[in-house]
C-alpha positions as CSV (number, residue, x, y, z in Angstrom):
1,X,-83.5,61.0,-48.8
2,X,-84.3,64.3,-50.4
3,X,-86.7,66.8,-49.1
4,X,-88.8,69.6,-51.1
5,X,-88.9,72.8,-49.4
6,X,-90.9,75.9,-49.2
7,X,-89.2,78.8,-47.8
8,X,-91.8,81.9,-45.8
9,X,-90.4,85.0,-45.0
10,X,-88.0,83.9,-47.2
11,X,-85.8,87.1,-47.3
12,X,-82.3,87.0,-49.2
13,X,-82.0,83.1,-48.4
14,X,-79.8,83.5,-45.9
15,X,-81.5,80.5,-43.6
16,X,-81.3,77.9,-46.4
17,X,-77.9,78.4,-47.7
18,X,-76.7,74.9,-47.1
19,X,-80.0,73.1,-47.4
20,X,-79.0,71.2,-50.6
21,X,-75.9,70.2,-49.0
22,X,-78.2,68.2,-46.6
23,X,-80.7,66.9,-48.6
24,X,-83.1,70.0,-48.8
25,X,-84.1,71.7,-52.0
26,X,-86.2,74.3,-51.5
27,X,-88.6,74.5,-54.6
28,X,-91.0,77.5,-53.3
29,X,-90.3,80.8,-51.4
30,X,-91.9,83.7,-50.8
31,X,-91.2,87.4,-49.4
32,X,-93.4,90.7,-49.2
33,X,-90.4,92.8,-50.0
34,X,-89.0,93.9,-53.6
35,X,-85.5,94.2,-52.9
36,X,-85.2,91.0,-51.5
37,X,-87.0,88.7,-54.0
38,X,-84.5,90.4,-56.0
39,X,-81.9,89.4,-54.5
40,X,-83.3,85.6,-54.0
41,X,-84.2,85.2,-57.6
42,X,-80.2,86.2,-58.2
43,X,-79.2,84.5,-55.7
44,X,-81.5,81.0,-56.3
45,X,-83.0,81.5,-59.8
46,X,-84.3,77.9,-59.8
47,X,-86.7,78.7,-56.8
48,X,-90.2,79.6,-57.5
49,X,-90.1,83.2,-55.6
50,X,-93.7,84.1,-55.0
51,X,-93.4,88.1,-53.9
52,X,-96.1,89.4,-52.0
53,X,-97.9,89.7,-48.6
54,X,-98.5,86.5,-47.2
55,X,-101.7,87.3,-45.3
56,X,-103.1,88.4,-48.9
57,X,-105.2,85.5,-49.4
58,X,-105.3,85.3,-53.1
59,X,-101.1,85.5,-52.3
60,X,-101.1,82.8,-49.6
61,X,-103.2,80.3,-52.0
62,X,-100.3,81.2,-54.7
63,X,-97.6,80.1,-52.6
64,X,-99.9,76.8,-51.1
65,X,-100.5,76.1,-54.5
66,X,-97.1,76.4,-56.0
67,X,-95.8,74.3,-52.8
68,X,-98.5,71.6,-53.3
69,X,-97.1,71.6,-57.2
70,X,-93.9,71.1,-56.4
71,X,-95.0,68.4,-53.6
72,X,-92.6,70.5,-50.8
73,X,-92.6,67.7,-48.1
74,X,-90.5,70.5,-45.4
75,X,-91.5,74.0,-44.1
76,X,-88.7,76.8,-43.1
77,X,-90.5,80.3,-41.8
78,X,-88.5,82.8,-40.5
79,X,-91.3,85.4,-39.6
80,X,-90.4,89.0,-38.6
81,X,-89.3,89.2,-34.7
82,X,-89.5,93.1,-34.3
83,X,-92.7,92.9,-32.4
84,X,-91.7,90.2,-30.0
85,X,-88.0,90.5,-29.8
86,X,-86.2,92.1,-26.5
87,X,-84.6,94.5,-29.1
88,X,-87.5,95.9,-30.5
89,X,-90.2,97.8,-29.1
90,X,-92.3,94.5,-27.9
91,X,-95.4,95.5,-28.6
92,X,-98.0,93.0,-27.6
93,X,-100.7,94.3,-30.6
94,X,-97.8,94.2,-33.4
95,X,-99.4,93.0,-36.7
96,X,-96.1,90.9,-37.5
97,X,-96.8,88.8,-34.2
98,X,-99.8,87.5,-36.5
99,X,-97.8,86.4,-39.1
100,X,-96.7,83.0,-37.5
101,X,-101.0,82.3,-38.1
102,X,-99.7,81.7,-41.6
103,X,-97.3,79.5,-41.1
104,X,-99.9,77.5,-39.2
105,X,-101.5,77.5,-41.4
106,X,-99.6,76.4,-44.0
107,X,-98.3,73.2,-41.9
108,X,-102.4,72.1,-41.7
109,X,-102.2,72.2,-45.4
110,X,-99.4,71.0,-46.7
111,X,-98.8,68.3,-43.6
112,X,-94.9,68.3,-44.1
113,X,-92.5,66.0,-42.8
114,X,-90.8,68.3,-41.2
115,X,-90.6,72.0,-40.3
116,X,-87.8,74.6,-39.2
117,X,-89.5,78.0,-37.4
118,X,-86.8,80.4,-36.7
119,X,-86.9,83.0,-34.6
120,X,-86.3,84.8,-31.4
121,X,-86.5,83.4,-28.4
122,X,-89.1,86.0,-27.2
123,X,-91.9,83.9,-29.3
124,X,-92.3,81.9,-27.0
125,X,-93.4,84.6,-24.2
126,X,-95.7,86.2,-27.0
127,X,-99.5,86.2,-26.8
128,X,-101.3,86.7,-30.5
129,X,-105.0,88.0,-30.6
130,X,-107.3,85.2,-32.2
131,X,-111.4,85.6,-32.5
132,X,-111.0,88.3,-29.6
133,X,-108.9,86.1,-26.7
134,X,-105.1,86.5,-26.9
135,X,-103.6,83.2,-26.7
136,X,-99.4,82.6,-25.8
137,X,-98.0,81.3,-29.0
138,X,-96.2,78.8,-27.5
């Protein structure tokens, strides 16, 4: 069985190099900085890179779109950990805490098969504000 994939916070790739040795093509990424769509598109130049900042809306219906297209079936988000990790500064009102909202978000859309969040074990500890009440991600 093969799945279609979309890729958030996709970076270089690193975190699906051996997807299409199990069965996973990834059809649809996206990530907010140049240098590393760069390096994607050289790296996967049949993946539909979508660069930009996810919680752009008018960016975040691109990417739904494109992964709605391409009828991705399996969700991989690696979402920035500086503001929740042990090694960073843990700041409980980092904006990058919010991100994982979009990856919620996404899942409620697309209702894939599967879905593959990676991150630091921190996230689980971590409380993101929503409509004024800060609720524990987990």
């Amino acid at each position: 069985m093969k799945f279609k994939a979309l890729s958030m916070f996709s970076s270089a790739g690193v975190a699906e190099t051996y997807f299409d040795k199990h069965g996973i093509e990834v059809k649809v990424a996206s990530e907010i900085l140049p240098e590393r769509v760069a390096l994607y598109r050289h790296l996967y130049p049949m993946v539909n890179m979508i660069q930009g900042d996810i919680t752009d809306k008018k960016v975040f219906k691109n990417v739904i779109d494109a992964a709605k297209k391409e009828g991705c079936d399996f969700i991989i988000a690696t979402p920035p950990c500086q503001g929740m990790s042990s090694a960073g500064l843990m700041k409980k009102d980092d904006p990058r805490n919010r991100l994982i909202i979009h990856v919620v978000d996404a899942i409620k859309i697309l209702n894939p098969k599967f879905v593959i969040i990676e991150n630091v074990p921190e996230i689980l500890l971590t409380d993101i504000k929503i409509n004024d009440e800060w609720i524990n991600i987990n």
